[in-house]
Wavefront OBJ file of the C-alpha trace (Angstrom):
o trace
v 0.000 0.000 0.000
v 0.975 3.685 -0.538
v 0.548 6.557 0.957
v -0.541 9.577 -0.869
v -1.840 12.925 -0.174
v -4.743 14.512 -1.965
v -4.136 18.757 -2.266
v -7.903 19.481 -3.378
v -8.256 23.088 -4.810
v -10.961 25.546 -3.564
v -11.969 23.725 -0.678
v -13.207 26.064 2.170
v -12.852 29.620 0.255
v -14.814 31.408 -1.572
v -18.176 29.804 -0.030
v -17.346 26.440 -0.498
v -17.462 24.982 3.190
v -17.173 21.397 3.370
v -16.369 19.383 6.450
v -13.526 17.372 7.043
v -15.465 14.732 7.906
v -17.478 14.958 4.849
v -14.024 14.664 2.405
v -12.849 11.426 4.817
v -16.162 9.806 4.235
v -15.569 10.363 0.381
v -12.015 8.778 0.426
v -12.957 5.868 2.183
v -16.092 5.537 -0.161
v -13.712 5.028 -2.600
v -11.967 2.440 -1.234
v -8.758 3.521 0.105
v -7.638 3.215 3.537
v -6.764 5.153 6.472
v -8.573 8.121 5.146
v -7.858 11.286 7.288
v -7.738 14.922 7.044
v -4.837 17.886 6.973
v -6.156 21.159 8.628
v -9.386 22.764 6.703
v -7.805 23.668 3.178
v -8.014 20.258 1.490
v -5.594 18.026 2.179
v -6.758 14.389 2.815
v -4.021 11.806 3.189
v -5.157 7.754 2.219
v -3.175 4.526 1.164
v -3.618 2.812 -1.967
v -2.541 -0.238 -3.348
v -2.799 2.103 -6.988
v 0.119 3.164 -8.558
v -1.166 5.534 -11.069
v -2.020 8.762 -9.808
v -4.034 9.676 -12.446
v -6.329 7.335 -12.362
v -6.537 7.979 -8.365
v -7.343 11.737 -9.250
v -10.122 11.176 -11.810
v -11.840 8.886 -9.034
v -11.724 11.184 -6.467
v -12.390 14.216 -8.825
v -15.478 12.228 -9.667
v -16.686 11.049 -6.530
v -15.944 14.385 -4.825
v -18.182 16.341 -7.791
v -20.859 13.949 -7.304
v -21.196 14.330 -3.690
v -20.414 18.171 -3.079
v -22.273 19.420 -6.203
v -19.205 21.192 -7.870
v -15.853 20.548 -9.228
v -12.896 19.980 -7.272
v -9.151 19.830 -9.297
v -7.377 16.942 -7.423
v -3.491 16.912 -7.356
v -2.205 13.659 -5.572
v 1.245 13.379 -4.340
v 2.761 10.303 -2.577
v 4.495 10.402 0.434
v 7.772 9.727 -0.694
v 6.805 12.460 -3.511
v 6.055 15.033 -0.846
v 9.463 14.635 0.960
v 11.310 15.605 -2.102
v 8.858 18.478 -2.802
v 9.621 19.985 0.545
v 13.627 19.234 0.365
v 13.553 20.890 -2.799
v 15.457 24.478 -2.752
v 14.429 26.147 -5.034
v 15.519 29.569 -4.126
v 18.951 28.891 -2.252
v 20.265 32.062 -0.744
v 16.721 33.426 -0.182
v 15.853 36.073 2.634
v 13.884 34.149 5.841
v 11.816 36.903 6.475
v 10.600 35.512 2.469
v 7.668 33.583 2.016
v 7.737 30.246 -0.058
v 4.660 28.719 -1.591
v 4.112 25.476 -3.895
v 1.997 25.142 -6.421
v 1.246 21.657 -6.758
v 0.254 20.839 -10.690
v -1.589 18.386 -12.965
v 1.198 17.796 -14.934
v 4.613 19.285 -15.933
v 4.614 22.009 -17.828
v 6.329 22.629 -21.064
v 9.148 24.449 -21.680
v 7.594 27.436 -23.532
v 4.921 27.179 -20.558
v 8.175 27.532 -18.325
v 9.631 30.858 -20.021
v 6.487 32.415 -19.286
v 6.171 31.533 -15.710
v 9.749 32.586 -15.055
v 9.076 36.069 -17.094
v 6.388 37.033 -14.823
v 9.146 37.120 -11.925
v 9.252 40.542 -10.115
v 11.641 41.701 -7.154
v 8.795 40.659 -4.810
v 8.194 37.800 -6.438
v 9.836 35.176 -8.010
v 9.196 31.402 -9.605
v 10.524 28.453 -10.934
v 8.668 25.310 -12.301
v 10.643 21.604 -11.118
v 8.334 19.022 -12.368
v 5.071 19.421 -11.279
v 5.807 21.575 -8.669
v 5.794 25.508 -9.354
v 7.597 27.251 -6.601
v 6.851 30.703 -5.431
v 8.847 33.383 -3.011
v 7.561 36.259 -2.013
v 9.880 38.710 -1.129
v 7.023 41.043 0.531
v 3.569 40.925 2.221
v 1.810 38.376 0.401
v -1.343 41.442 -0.026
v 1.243 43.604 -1.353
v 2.286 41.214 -3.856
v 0.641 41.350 -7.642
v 1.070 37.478 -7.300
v -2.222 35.414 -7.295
v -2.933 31.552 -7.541
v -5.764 33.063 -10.614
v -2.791 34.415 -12.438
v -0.360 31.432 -11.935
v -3.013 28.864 -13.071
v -3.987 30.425 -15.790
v 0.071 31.049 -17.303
v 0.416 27.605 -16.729
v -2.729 26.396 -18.642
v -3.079 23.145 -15.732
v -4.860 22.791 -12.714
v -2.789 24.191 -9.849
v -3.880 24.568 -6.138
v -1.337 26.289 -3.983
v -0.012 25.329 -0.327
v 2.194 27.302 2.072
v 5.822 25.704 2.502
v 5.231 25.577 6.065
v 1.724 23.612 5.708
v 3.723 21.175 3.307
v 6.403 21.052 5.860
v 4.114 19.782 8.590
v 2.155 17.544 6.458
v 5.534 15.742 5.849
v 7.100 15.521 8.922
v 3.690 14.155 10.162
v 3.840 11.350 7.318
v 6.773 11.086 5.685
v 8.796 8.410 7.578
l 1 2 3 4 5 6 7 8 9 10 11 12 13 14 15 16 17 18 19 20 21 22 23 24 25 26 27 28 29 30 31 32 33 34 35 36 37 38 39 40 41 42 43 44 45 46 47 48 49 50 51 52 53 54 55 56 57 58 59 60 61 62 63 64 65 66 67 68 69 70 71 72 73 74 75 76 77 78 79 80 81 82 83 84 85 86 87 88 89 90 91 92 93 94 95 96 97 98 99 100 101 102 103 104 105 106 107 108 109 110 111 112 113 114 115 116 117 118 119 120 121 122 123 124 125 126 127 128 129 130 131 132 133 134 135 136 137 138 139 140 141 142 143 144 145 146 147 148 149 150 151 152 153 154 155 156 157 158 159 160 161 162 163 164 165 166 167 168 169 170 171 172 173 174 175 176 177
């Protein structure tokens, strides 16, 4: 079995309130084990015996729109996939009083899609795509920044939802073993 991690985007903004609860009950509808939930932003963590996390995404993308009523973009990481996200430095050198954010992805961009992620780079902020991981520091209050998750997904033409380093952090120290 493997241990994955689901990063659903839009869950609890913008008036979409679901329960924790509610997304456990939909993960272990589906079959996986050990269903549980990350803090209130959508991150459920299971174990599969699947391999392919595609497939695992449609399902829960399916079962998640049939229950709740809307769409939900599902980006599923394993555990061993989430360790190397949050080892990753990405921005060596950078400023600690910097804020760090990864934009988990549906799949890896091109290269072309690349260029134009690293051309919107500001001094406040700044990006770089590793796989399909985008990462983000912002050099400034993240309200002062021009930055938005809107403007990243749509550059990048795939579904992205967007996580605080330090929420990744925590999520892997918790599971990653």
């Amino acid at each position: 079995m493997t241990q994955y991690v689901a990063f659903l985007r839009a869950i609890n903004v913008g008036g979409r309130t679901v329960r924790m609860t509610t997304l456990r009950e939909i993960f272990e509808s589906l079959g996986f084990s050990d269903a549980e939930t990350f803090i209130a932003s959508g991150n459920v963590i299971f174990k599969s015996r699947s391999a392919n996390t595609a497939v695992l995404e449609k399902k829960a993308e399916h079962a998640l729109e049939k229950s709740l009523g809307f769409e939900v973009t599902t980006m599923i990481r394993s555990t061993a996939e989430l360790a190397v996200i949050v080892g990753f430095d990405a921005f060596p050198g950078s400023s600690p009083a910097s804020t760090l954010y990864v934009g988990l992805l549906k799949s890896a961009p091109d290269e072309a899609t690349c260029a134009r992620v690293s051309a919107l780079s500001t001094a406040t902020d700044e990006y770089r795509v590793h796989g399909r991981e985008l990462y983000w520091v912002c050099h400034v209050k993240t309200r002062e920044s021009v930055a938005s998750g809107a403007l990243l997904g749509k550059t990048l033409g795939v579904g992205t939802t967007v996580r605080n380093i330090t929420t990744l952090r925590k999520l892997a120290a918790k599971y990653c073993r």
